[in-house]
C-alpha positions in Angstrom: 6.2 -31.7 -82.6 3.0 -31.3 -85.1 3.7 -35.0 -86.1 3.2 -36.1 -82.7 0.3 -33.6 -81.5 -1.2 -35.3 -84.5 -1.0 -38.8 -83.3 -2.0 -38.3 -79.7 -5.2 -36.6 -81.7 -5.1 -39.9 -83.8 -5.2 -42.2 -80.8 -8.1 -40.0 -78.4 -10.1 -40.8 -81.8 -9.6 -44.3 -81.8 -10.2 -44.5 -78.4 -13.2 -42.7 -79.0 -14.7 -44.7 -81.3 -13.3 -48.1 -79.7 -15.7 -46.9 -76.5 -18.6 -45.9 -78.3 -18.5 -48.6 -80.6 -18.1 -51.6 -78.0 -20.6 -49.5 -75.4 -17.9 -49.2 -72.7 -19.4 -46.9 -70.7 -20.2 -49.6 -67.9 -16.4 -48.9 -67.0 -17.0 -46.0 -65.1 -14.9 -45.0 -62.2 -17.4 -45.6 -58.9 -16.8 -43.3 -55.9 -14.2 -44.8 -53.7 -15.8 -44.9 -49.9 -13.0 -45.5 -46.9 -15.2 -46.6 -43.6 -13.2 -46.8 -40.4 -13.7 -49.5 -37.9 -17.6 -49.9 -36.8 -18.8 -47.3 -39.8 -21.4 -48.0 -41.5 -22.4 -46.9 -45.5 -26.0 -46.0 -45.9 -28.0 -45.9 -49.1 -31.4 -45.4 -50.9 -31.4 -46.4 -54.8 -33.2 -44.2 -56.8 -34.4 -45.5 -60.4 -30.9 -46.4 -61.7 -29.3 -49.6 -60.1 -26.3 -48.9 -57.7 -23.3 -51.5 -57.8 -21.0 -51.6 -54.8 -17.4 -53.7 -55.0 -15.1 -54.1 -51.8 -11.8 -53.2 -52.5 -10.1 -53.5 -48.9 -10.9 -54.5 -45.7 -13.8 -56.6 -44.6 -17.6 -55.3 -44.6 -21.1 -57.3 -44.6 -24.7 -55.8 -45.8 -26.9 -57.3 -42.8 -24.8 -59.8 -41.6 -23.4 -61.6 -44.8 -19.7 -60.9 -45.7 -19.4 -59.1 -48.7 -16.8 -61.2 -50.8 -13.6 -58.6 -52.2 -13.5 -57.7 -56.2 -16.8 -59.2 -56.5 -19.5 -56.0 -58.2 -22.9 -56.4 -55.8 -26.1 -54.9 -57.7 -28.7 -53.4 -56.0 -32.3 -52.4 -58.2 -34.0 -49.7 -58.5 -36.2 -48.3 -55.0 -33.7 -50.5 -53.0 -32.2 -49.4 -49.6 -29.3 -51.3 -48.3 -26.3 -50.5 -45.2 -22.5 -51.8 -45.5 -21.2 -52.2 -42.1 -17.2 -52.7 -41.2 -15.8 -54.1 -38.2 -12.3 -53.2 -38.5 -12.6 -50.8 -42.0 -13.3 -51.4 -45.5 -12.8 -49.4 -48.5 -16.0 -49.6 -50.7 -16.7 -48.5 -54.6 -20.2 -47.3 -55.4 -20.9 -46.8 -58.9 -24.5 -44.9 -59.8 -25.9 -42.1 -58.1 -27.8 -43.0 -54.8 -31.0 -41.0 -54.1 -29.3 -40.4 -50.8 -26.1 -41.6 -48.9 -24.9 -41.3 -45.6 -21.5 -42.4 -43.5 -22.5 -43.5 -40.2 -19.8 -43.2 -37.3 -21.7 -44.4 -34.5 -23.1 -48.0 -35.0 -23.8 -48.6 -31.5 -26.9 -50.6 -32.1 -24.6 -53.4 -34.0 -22.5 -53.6 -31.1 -25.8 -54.4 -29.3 -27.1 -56.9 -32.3 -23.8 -58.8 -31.9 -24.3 -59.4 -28.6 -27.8 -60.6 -28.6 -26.1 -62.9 -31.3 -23.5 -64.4 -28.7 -26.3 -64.5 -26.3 -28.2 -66.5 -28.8 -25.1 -68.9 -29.0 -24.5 -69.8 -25.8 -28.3 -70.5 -25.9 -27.6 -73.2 -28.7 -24.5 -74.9 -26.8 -26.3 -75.2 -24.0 -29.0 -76.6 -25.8 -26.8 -78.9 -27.6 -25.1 -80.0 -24.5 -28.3 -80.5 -22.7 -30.2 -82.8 -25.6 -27.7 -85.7 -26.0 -28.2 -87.2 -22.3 -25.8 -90.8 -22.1 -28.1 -93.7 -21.6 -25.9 -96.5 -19.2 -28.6 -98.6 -18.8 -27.5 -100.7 -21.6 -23.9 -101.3 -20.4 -22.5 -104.2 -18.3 -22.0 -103.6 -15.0 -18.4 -104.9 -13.0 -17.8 -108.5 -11.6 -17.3 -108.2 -7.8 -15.5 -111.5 -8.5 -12.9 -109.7 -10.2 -12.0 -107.2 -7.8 -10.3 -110.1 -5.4 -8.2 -111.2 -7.8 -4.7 -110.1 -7.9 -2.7 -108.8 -10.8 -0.8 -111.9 -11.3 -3.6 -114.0 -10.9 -5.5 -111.9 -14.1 -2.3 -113.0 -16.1 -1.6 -116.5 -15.8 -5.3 -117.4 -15.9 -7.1 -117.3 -19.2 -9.7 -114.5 -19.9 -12.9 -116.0 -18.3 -16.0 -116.1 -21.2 -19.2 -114.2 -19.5 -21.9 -116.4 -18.8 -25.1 -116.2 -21.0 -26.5 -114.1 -18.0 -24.0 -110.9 -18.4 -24.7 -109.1 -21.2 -21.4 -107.9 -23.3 -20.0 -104.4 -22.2 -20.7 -102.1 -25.0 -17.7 -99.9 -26.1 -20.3 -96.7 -26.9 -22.5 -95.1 -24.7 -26.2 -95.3 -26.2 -26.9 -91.1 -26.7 -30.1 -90.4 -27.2 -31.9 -87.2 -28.5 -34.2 -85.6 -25.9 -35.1 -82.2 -27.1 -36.0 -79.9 -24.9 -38.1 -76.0 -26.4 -37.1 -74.4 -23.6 -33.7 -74.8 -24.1 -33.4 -73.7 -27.5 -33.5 -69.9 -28.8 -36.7 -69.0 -29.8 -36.5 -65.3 -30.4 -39.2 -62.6 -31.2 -38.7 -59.6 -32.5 -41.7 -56.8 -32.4 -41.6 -53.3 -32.7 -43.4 -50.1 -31.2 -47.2 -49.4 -32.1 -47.5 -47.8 -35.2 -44.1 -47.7 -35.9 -42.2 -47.4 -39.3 -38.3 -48.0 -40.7 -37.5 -49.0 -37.3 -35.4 -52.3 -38.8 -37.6 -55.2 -37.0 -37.1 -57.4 -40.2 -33.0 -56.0 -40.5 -32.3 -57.1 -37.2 -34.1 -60.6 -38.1 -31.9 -60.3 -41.3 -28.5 -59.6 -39.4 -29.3 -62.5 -36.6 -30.0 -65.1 -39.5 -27.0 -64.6 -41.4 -24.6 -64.8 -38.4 -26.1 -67.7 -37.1 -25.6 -69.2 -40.6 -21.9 -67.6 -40.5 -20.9 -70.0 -37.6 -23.0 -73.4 -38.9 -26.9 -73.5 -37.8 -29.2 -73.8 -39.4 -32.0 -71.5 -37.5 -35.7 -71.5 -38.6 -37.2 -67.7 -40.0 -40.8 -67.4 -39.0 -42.4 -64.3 -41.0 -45.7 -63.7 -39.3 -45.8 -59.8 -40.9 -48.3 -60.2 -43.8 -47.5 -56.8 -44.9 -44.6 -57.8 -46.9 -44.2 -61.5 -47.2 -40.8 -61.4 -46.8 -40.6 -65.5 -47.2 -43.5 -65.4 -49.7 -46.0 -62.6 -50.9 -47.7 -60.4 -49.3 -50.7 -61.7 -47.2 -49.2 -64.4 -46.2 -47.1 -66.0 -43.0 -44.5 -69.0 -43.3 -41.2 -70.6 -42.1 -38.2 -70.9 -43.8 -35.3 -73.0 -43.0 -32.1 -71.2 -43.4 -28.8 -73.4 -44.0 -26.6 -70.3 -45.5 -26.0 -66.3 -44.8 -29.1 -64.2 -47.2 -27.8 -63.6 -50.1 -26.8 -59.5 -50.4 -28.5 -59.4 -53.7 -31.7 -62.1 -54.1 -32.4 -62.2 -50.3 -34.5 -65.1 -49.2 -34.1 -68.5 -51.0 -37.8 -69.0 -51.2 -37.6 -72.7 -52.7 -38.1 -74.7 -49.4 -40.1 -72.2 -47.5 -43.8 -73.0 -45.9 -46.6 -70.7 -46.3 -49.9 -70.4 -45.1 -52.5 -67.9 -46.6 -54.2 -65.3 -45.0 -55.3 -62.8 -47.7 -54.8 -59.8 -45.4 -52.1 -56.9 -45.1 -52.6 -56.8 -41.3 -53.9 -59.4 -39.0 -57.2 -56.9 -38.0 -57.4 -55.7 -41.5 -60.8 -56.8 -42.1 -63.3 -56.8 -38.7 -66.7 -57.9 -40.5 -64.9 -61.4 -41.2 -62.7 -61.6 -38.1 -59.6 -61.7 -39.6 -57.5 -62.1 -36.5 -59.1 -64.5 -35.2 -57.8 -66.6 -38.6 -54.4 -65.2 -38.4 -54.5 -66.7 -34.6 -55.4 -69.7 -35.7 -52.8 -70.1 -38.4 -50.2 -68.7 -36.5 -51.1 -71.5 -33.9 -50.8 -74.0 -37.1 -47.6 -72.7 -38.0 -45.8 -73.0 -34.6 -47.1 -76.9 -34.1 -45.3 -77.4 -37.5 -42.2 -75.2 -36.3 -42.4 -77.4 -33.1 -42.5 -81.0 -34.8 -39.3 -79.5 -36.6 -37.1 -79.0 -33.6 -38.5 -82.3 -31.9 -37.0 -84.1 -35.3 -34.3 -82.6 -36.7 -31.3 -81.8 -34.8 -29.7 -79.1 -36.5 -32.3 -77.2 -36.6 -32.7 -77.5 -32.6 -29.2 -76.6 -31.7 -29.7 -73.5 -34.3 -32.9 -71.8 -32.7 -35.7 -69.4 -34.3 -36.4 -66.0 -35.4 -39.4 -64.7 -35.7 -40.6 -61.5 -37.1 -43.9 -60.2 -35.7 -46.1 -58.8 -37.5 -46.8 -54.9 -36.8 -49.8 -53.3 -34.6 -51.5 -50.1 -34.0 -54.5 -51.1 -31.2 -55.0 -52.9 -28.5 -56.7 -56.0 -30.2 -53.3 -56.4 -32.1 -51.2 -56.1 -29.5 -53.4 -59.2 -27.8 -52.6 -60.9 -31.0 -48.8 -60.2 -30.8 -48.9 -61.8 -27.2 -50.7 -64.5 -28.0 -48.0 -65.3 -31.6 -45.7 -65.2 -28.8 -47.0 -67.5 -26.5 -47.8 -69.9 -29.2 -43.8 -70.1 -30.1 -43.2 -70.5 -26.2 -40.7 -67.4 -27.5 -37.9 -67.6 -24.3 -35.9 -64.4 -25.8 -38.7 -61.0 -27.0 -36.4 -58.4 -28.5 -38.0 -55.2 -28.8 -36.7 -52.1 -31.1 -36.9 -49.0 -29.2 -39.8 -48.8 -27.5 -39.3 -49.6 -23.5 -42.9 -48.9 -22.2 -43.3 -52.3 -24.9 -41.1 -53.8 -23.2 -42.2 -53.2 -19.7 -45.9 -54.3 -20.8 -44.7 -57.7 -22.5 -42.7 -58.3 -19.3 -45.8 -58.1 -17.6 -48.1 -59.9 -19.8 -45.8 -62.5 -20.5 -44.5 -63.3 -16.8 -47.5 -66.3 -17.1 -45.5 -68.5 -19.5 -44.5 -71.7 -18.6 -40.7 -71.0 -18.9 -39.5 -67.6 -18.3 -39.6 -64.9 -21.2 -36.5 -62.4 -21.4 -37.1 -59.3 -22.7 -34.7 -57.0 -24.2 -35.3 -53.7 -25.3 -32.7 -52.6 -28.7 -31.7 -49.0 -30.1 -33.1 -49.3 -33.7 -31.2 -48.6 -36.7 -30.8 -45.4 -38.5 -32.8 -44.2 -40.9 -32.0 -41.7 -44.1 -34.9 -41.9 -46.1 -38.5 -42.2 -44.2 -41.0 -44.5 -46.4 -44.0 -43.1 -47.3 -47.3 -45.4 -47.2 -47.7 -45.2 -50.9 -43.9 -46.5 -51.2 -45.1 -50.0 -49.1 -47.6 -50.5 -51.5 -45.3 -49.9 -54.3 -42.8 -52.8 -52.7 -45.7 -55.1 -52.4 -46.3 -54.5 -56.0 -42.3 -55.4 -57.0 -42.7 -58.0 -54.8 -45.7 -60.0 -56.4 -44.0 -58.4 -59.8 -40.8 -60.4 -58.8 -42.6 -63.8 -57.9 -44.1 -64.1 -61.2 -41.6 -62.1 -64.0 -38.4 -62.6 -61.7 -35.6 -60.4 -60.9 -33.1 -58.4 -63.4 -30.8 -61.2 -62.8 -33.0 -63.9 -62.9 -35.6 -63.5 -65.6 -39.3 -65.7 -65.5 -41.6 -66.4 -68.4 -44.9 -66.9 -67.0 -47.9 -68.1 -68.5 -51.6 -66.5 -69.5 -54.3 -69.0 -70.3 -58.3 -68.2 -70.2 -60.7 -70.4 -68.0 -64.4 -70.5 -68.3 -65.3 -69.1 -65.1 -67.7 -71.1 -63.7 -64.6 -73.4 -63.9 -62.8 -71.5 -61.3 -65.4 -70.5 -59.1 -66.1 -74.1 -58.4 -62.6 -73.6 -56.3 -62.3 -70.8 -54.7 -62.7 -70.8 -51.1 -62.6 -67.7 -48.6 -61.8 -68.1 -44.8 -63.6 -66.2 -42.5 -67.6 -65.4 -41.4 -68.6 -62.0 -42.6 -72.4 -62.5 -41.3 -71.6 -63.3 -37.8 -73.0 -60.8 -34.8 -71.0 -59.9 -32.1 -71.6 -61.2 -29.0 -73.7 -58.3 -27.4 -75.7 -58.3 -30.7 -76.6 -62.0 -29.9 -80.6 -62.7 -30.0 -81.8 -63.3 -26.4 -81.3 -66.8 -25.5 -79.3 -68.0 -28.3 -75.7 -68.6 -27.1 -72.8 -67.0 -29.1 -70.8 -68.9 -31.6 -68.0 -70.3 -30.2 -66.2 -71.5 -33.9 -65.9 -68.3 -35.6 -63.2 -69.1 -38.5 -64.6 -70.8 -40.8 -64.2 -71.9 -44.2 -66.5 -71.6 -46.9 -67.2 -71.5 -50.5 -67.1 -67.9 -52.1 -70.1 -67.2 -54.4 -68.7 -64.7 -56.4 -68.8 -62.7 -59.6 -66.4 -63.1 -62.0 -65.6 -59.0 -61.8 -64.9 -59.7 -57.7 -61.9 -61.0 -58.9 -60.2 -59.2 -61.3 -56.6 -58.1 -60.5 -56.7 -60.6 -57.1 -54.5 -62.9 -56.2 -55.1 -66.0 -55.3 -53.6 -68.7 -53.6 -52.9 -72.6 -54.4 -53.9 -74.9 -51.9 -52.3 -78.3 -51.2 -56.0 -79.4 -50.4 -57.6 -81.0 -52.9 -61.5 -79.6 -53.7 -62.7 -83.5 -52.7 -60.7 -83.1 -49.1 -62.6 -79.6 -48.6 -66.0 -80.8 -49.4 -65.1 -83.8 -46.9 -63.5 -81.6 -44.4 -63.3 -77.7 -44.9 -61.6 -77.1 -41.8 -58.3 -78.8 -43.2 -57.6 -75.5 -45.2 -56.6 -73.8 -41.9 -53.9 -76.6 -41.9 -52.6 -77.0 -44.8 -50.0 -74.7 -46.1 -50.0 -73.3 -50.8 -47.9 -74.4 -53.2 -47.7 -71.1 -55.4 -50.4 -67.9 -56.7 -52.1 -67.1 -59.2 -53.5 -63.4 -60.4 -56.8 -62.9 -62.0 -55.8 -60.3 -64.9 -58.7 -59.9 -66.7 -62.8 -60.3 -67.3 -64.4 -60.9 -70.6 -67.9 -61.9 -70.1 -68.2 -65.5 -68.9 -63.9 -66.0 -69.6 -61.0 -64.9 -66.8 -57.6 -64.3 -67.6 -55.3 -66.4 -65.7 -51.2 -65.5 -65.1 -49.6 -68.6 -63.4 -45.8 -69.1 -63.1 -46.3 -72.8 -63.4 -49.5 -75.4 -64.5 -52.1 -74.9 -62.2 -53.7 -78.2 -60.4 -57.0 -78.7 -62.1 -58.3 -79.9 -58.2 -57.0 -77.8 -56.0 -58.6 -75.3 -53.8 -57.6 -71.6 -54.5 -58.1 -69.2 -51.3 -59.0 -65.3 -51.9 -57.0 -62.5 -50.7 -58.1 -58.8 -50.9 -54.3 -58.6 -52.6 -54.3 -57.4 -55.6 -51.6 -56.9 -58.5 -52.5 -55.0 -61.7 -50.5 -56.7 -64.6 -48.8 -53.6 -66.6 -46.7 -56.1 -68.9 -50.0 -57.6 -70.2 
């Protein structure tokens, strides 16, 4: 007995050692979750990653099926929701800064049915494009029709004279495209309002479209963000597979257009919304040439995510994004005096506007102000050092500045007078965004970020006005001021002649 109470001692020391010296301590035993039908798992991450694994069943984080035995990581200050329609049984290793079980998911039964809605949209819209052209196939011989059966056999076949065109075996189908057939759908949320899930619901309708083979378009027009791109900017993405649970957004093929701004009104000396209006207009004749051309992306549809408001000048501007989409479906989260006043204000359209007002999702953990800044800061932190799976190395060079002041432009007019401040008998301005060059100091740009311009400086000085229609390539971030020398962190080699637009966003580099 002593001999073998000495080798189970023996082996717990091996086994001790073996763990510590390997580091197994990543083998810890998760917390096994069991979620009955419609149940839904919801959870903030603190500072330590979380890692979720599907055991049984079938679940999806907002919309894309989680895949069984595969480990899912989610970083640090991440939130996240595992939903189940027939019951899953979830591992979460790490401790969650909160955690909660929901057992009434009423609003996905809701979200599922807009999607079906949105389907029949697209079949209808497939079914009503491809109209059959006849026009090119040969018409009957009377001639033929007195002739008896037995006459058809014993007589050769007669050859058509050079007059009768050969009868074509296909049908010519040609591809008439028609916007008001197709789903466009906008999504907006109350005034002022917070963790409602506007961009979750755009999420969840993306990734089941993908699920069953489209290919919809996702327009982000919420610069606050820049869920497509970084923040202070707007764009279109094209997406051809459910988001992936752990990168989100493939951003490789996505269009963006520079703004500068965290909020379409954000700055009223340069009328900024009167810029956002008119690249929002910009982005929706590029959306539109899209649908006209490609197929696929016509029978799939759009989502758009609106951009939030909190006045009645951005609510005008929310009205107007959606008439410039010719949006046929307006989802609106909880909030049905919205809905009633976009009903109203958007019974003018050319095709009729359905507007649907949707129970929003719930909430654990309420976001403070200072936490969206600190996501736009991860999120210009990600575009230029990566992810913790995927790793960047950008680059820091030092520019003379008179170098890159020669290329920085700024959109907007911050000397113009309102209307009522007009001197007598001089008419107001009618072209209020305009594009100029900004005659800065070096220090007015320290820590800003700055976007790359497909316009070269030549086209600008040509034509400044093609700015508003051109979309960026990539960003840049000013990180530091000596004297008559800038510090420059780029991801890639900046264009020698391209424009670079200003943004009042700004990043402050703490891995310098």
């Amino acid at each position: 007995l002593l001999q073998l109470k000495l080798l189970q001692i023996h082996i717990y020391i091996y086994i001790y050692i073996f763990i510590h010296r390997y580091n197994l301590y990543s083998f810890e035993m998760g917390k096994i979750i069991d979620l009955e039908a419609r149940q839904e798992l919801i959870f903030k991450v603190g500072e330590e990653p979380i890692k979720l694994e599907l055991r049984r069943g079938l679940a999806e984080v907002y919309g894309t099926e989680m895949l069984a035995n595969k480990t899912y990581t989610f970083p640090r200050n991440s939130k996240a929701a595992v939903f189940t329609y027939h019951g899953a049984t979830i591992e979460l290793t790490g401790t969650p800064l909160k955690s909660h079980v929901s057992k009434s998911c009423d609003y996905m039964t809701c979200y599922l049915s807009i999607h079906r809605d949105l389907e029949r949209m697209r079949d209808e819209a497939e079914r009503s494009s491809e109209l059959i052209n006849y026009s090119g196939m040969q018409q009957p011989n009377p001639n033929m029709l007195d002739r008896s059966p037995a006459d058809l056999a014993g007589d050769p076949q007669p050859q058509p004279s050079s007059s009768e065109a050969p009868c074509e075996d296909i049908a010519k189908v040609e591809f008439k495209p028609d916007l008001s057939k197709t789903p466009i759908c906008f999504v907006c949320e109350p005034c002022d309002a917070r963790n409602v899930g506007k961009s979750t619901l755009c999420r969840i309708l993306l990734s089941y479209a993908a699920r069953r083979g489209r290919a919809p378009i996702f327009v982000d027009l919420d610069p606050d963000q820049g869920h497509i791109g970084l923040p202070g900017t707007i764009g279109a993405l094209s997406i051809e597979a459910p988001i992936d649970i752990e990168t989100g957004f493939q951003l490789k093929s996505s269009l963006l257009m520079q703004f500068g701004h965290t909020s379409p009104s954000a700055d009223t000396e340069s009328k900024s919304d009167l810029y956002y209006k008119a690249i929002v207009e910009n982005l929706a004749k590029v959306v539109h040439s899209k649908l006209e051309q490609d197929k696929k992306s016509y029978y799939s549809g759009v989502i758009i995510n609106s951009s939030s408001w909190t006045d009645s000048n951005d609510y005008k501007i929310l009205v107007d994004a959606c008439k410039s989409f010719k949006a046929n479906m307006v989802l609106v989260v909880d909030d049905e005096v919205l809905q009633d006043d976009l009903q109203k204000d958007l019974s003018d359209c050319p095709t009729p506007v359905k507007v649907i007002n949707l129970p929003k999702t719930i909430e654990i953990y309420k976001t403070r102000a200072t936490e969206s800044v600190e996501m736009r800061y991860t999120r210009i932190k990600e575009y230029f050092y990566g992810t913790e799976t995927e790793s960047f190395n950008p680059m820091t060079s030092e520019f003379e500045f008179s170098y890159i002041k020669r290329l920085i432009y700024r959109i907007g007019n911050p000397l113009i007078l309102p209307d009522a401040l007009m001197p007598l008998g001089r008419k107001p301005q009618e072209k209020r965004t305009q594009v100029s060059h900004y005659d800065c100091k070096a220090s007015d740009l320290l820590h800003h970020i700055l976007a790359i311009s497909y316009c070269k400086l030549e086209d600008v000085l040509e034509n400044p006005d093609c700015v508003l229609r051109t979309n960026i390539m990539g960003f840049i971030c000013i990180t530091s001021v000596r004297g008559d020398k800038v510090s420059i962190l780029y991801p890639q080699k900046v264009p020698i002649d391209h424009v670079l637009l200003y943004s009042d966003i700004q990043y402050m580099d703490s891995l310098i």
